[in-house]
LUMNU-789193 format. One line per 8 residues: number of its first residue (from 1); their letters; for each residue x, y, z of N, C-alpha, C. Coordinates in steps of 0.1 Angstrom, whole numbers, plus 5000, padded with zeros to 4 digits. Atoms other than C-alpha are relative to their C-alpha. Layout:
NUM) a) X Y Z X Y Z X Y Z  ...
This chain:
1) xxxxxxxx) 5000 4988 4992 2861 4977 7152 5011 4999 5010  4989 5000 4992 2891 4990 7174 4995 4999 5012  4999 4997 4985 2892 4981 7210 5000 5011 5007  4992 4992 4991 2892 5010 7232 5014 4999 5007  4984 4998 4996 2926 5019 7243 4999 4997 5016  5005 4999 4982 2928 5011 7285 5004 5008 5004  4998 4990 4994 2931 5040 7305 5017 4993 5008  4987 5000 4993 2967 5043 7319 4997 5007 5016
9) xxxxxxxx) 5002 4991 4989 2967 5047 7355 5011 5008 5006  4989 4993 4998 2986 5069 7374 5011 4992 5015  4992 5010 4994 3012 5056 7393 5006 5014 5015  4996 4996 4990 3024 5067 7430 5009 4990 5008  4991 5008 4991 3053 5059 7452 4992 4999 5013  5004 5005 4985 3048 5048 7487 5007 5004 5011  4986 5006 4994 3070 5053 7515 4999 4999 5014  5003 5006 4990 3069 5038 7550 5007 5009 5010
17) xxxxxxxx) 4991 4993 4983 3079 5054 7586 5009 4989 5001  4989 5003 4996 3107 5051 7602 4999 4983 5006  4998 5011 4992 3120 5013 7611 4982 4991 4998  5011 5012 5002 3088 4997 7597 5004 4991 4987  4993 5007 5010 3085 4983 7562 4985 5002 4985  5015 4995 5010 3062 4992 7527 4990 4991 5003  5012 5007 5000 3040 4961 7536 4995 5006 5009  5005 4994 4989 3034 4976 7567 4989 5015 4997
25) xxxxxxxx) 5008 4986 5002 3022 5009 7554 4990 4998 4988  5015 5008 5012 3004 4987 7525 4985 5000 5007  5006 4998 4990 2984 4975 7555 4994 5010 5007  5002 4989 4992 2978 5007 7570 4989 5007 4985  5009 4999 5005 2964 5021 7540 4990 4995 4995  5009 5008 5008 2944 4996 7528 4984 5001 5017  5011 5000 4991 2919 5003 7564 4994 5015 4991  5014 4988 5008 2904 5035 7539 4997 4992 4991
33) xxxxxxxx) 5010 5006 5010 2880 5029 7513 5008 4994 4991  4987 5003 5011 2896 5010 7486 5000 5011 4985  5003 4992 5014 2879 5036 7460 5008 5010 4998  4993 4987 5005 2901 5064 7466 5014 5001 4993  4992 5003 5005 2930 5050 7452 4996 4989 4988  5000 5005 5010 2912 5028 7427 5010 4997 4985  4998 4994 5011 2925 5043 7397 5018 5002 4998  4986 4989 4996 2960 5051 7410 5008 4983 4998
41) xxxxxxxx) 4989 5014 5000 2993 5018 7405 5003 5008 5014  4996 4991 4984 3004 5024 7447 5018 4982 5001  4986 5004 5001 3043 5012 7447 5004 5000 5018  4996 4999 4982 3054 5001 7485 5013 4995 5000  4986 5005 5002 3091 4998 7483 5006 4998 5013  4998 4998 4985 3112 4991 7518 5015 5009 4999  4990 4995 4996 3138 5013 7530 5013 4992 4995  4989 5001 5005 3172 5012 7519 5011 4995 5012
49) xxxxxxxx) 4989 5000 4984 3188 5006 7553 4991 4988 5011  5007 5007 4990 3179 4977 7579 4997 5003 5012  5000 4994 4985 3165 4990 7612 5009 4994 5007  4989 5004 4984 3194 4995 7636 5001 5000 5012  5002 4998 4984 3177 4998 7666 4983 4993 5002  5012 5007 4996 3142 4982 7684 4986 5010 4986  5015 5000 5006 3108 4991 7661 4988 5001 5006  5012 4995 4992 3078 5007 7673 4989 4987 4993
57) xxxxxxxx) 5012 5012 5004 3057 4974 7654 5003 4989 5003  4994 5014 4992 3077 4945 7671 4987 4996 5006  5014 5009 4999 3048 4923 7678 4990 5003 4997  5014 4999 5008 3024 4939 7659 4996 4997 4984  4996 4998 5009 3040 4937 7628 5011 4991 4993  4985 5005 5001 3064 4910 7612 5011 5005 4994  4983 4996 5014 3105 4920 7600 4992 4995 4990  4990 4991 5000 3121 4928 7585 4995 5011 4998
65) xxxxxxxx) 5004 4990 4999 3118 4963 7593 5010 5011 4995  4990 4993 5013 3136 4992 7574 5002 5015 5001  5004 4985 4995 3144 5030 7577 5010 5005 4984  4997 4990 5009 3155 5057 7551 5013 5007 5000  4989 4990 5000 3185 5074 7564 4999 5000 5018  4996 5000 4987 3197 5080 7599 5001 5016 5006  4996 4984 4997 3194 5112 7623 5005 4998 5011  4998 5001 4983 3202 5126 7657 4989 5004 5007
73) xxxxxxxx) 5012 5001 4993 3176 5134 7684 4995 5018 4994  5006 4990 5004 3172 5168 7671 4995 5004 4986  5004 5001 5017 3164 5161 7635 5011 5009 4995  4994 4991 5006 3192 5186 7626 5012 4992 4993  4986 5007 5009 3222 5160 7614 4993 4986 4998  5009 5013 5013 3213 5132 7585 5012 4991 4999  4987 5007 5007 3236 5102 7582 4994 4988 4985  5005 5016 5012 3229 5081 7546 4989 5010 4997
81) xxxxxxxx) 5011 4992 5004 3206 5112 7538 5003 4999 4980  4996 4995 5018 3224 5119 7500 4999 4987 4997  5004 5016 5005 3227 5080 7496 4984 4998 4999  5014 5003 5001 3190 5079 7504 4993 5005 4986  5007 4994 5013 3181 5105 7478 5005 4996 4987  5001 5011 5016 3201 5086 7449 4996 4993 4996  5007 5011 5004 3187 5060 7453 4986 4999 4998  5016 4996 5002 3150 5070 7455 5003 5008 4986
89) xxxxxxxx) 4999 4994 5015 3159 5093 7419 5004 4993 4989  5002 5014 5011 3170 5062 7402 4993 4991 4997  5014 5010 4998 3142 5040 7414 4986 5010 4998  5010 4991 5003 3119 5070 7407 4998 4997 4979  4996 4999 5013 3134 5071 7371 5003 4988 4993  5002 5017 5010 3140 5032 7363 4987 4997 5003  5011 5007 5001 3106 5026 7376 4991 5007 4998  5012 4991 5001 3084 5052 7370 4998 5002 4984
97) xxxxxxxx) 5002 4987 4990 3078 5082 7357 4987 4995 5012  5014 4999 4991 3053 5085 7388 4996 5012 5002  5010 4993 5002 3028 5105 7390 4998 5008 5014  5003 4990 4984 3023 5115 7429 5010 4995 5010  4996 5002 4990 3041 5108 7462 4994 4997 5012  5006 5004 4982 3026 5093 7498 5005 4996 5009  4990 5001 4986 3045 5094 7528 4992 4997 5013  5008 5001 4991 3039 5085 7562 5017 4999 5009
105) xxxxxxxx) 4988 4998 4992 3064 5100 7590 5011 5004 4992  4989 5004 5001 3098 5094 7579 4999 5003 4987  5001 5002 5013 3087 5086 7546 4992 5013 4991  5004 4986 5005 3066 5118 7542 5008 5011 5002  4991 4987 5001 3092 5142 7553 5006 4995 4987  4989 5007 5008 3117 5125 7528 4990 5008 4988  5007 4996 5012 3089 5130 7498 4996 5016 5001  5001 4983 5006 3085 5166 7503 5014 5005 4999
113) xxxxxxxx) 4986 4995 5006 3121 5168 7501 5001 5001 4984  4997 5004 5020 3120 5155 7468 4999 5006 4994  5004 4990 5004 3096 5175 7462 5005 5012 4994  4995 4984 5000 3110 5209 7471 5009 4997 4991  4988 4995 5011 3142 5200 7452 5000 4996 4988  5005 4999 5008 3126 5190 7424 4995 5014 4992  5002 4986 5005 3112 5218 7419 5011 5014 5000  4988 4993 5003 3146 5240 7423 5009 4994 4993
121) xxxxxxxx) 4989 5003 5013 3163 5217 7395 5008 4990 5009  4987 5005 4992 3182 5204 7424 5001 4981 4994  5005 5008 4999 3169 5166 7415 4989 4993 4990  5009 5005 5015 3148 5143 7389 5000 5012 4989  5000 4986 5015 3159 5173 7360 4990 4993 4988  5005 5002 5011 3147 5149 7334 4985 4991 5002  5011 5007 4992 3116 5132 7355 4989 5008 4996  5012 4987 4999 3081 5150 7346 4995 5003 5012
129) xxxxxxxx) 5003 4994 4985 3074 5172 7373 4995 4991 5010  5006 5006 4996 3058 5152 7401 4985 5006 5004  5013 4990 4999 3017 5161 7404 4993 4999 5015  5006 5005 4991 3006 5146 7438 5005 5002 5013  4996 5010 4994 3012 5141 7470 4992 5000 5012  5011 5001 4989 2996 5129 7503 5011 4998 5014  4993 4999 4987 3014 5135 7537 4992 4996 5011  5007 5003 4984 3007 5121 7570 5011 4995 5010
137) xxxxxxxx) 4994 5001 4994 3024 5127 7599 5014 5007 4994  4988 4999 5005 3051 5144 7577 5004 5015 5007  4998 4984 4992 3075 5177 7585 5016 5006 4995  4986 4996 5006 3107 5194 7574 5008 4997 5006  4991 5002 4992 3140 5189 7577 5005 5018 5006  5000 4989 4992 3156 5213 7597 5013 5002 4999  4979 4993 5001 3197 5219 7585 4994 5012 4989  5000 4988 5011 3196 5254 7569 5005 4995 4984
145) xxxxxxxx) 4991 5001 5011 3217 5239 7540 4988 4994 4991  5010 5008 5008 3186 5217 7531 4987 5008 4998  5013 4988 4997 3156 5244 7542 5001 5007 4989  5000 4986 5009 3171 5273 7522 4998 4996 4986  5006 5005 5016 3168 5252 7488 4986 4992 4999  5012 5004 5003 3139 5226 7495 4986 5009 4997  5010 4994 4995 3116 5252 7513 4998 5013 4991  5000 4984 5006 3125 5283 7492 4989 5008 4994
153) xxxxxxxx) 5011 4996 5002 3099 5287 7477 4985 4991 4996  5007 5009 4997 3060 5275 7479 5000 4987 4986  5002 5007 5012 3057 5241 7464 4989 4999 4990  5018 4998 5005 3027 5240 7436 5002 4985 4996  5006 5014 5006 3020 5204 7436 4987 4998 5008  5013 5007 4995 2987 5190 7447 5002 4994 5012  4993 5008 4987 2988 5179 7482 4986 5000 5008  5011 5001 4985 2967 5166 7514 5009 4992 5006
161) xxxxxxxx) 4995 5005 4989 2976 5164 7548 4994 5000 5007  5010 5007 4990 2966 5142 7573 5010 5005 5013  4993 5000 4983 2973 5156 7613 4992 4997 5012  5012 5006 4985 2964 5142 7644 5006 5008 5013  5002 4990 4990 2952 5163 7673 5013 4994 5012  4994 5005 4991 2973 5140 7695 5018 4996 4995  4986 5004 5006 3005 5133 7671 5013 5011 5009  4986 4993 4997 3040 5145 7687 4999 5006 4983
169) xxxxxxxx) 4995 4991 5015 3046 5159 7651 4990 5011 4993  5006 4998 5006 3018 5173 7650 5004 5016 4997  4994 4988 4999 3032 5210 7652 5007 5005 4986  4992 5003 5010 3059 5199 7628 4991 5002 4985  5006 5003 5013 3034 5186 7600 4992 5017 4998  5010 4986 5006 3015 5221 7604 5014 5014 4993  4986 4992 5012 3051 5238 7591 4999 4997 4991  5001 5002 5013 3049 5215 7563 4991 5002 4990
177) xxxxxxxx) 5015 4994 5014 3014 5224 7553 5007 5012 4997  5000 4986 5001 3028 5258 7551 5009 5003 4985  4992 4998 5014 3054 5250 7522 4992 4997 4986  5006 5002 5007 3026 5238 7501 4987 5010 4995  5010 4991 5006 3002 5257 7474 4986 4994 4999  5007 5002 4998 2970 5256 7482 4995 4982 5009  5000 5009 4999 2969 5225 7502 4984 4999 5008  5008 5004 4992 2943 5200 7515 5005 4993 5015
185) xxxxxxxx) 4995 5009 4987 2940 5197 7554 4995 4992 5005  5012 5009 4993 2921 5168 7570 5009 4999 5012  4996 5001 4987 2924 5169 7609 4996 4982 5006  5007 5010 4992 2919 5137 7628 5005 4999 5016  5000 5004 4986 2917 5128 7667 5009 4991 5001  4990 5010 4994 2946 5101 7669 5014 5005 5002  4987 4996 4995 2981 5103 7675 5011 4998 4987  4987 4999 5013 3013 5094 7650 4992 4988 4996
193) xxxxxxxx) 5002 5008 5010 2995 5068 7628 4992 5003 4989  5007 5001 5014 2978 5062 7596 4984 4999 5009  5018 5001 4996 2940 5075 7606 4991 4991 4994  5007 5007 5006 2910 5058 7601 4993 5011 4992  5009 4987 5008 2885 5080 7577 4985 4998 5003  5016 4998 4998 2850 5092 7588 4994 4997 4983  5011 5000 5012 2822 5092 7561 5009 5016 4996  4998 4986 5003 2830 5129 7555 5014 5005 4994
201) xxxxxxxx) 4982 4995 5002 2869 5129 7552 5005 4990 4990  4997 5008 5012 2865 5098 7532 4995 5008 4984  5004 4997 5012 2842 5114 7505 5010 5016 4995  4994 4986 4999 2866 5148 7509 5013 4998 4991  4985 5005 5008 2897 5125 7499 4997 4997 4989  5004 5002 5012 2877 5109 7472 5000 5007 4988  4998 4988 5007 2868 5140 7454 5012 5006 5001  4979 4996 5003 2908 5151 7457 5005 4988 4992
209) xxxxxxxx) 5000 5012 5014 2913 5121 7438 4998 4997 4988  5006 4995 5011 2892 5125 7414 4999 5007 4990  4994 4989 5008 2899 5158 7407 5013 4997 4992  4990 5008 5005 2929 5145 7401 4999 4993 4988  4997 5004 5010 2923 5121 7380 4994 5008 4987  5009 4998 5014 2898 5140 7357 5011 5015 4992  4990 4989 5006 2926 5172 7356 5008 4995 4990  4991 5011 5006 2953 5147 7342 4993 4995 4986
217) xxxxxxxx) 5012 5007 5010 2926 5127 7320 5003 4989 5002  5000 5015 5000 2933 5097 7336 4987 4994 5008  5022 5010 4995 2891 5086 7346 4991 5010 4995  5011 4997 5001 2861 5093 7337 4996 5013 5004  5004 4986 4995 2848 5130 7341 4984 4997 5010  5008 5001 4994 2826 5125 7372 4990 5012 5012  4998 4988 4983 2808 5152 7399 5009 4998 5011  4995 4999 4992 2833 5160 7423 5001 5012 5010
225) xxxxxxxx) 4998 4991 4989 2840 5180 7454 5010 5010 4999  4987 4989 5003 2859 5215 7443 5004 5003 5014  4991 5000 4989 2886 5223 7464 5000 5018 4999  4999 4984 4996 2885 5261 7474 5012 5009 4990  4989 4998 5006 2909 5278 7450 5008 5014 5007  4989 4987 4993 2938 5301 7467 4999 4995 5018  5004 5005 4988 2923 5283 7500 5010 4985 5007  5000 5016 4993 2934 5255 7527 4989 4995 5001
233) xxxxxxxx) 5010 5004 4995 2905 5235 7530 5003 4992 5014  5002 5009 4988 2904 5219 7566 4987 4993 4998  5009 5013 4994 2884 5184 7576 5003 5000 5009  4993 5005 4986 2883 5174 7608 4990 4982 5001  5003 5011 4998 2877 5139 7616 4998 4995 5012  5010 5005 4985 2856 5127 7647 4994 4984 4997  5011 5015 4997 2843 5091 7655 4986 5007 5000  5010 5000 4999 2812 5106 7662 4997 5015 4996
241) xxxxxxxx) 5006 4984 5000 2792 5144 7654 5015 5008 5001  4990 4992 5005 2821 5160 7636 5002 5010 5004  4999 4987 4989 2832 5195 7650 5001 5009 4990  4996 4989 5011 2828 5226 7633 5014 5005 4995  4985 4998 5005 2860 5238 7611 5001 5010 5010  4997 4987 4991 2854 5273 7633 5005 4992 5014  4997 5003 4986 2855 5254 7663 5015 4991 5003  4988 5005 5000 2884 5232 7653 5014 5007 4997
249) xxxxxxxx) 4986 4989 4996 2909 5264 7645 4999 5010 5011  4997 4993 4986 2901 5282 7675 5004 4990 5010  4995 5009 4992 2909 5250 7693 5021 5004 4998  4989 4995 5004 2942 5253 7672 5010 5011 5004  5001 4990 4993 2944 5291 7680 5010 4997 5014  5000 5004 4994 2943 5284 7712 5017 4990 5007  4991 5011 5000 2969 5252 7711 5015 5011 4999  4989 4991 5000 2994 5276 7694 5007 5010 5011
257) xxxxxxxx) 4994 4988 4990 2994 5304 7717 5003 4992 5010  4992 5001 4987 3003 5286 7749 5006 4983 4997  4988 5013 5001 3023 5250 7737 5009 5005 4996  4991 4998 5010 3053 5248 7724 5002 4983 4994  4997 5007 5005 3069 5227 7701 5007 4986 5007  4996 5012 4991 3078 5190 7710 5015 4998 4994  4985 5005 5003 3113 5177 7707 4997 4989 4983  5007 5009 5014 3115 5162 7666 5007 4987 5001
265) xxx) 5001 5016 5000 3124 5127 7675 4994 4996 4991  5010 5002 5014 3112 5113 7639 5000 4984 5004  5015 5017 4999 3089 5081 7641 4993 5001 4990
């Protein structure tokens, strides 16, 4: 009798904030459950460029540390941006195909670039679409030249985004939910890092995973957690007695009408 065949997993890039390094954001995700990614190959490559200035993980974190491409303080001018993106569509294409995208900062704006121009032809033409991705802390670029093709129209890939009530970007990352179809939002209480996951946001991601894999047919067809169809779903994530969603977009509400936007210094 024939062996079963082994299920092929799906494979996802990685990609680290600015001036850190993929072990670093290895580390970072590995404080969630380990089950939500089970199933998934998770690729942590480092930046293509050596950090040219001090590092927000200098003693928390050992070098070498690494960044993506170079800006100015207004996020509006990219230096080593097009070099960046060849080289990620080669390394996408000699090592893949992959299956989803997971950014954090730096490395999540970058992957919804890909994204968007992916999907306008601009990029991986001969790559299978990409189906995934998970953003945290991520946010558009901001030169019209890149906007009017990436952003043009909504992306339809699978997505969740992670924002923190206290992140400088956080403004930012809620533009980028906006380019995505139907996305998942999970809120959390921290600032620009990789959150920890309640009970509630953990089992919220799980079932997005899931789904995932059982859409694909890469696991087991299990009960999972439907995701609202034509809907954002919001999480919010609390240490303790979670907050209602009503109470956490009138907060928002709120936030909008009298802040404004922070200066996009990317971290």
């Amino acid at each position: 009798m024939e062996e079963p065949q082994k299920q092929k997993k799906m494979k996802i890039l990685c990609l680290h904030g600015f001036r850190t390094s993929g072990s670093f954001l290895q580390k970072q995700i590995s404080k969630w459950n380990p089950e939500i990614f089970a199933h998934f190959d998770m690729d942590f490559p480092d930046g293509i460029f050596p950090a040219r200035g001090k590092s927000d993980i200098e003693g928390i974190f050992p070098p070498p540390y690494f960044e993506w491409f170079q800006f100015n303080k207004e996020f509006t001018e990219y230096e080593n941006l097009e070099e960046c993106i060849s080289y990620l569509c080669e390394y996408i294409t000699s090592k893949g195909p992959f299956d989803g995208l997971l950014g954090f900062s730096q490395g999540a704006t970058l992957s919804a670039l890909l994204l968007g121009y992916q999907a306008q032809g601009k990029v991986l033409k001969e790559h299978p679409p990409i189906k995934l991705f998970v953003s945290i802390s991520g946010s558009k670029f901001r030169d019209p030249a890149i906007t009017d093709v990436a952003y043009k129209d909504i992306i339809k890939v699978k997505s969740v985004h992670f924002i923190g009530e206290k992140d400088w970007l956080k403004v930012p990352s809620e533009d980028l939910l906006t380019a995505f179809e139907n996305p998942l939002l999970i809120r959390h209480p921290q600032g620009h890092t990789v959150p920890r996951l309640d009970e509630e946001a953990t089992l919220k991601l799980l079932g997005w995973t899931k789904d995932i894999l059982q859409y694909y047919g890469a696991a087991p067809t299990t009960d999972t957690h439907k995701h609202e169809n034509g809907e954002t779903k919001e999480i919010g994530i609390e240490e303790t007695n979670p907050k209602p969603v009503s109470e956490i977009q009138n907060q928002e509400k709120n936030t909008r009408e009298t802040g404004a936007v922070e200066a996009m210094v990317q971290a």
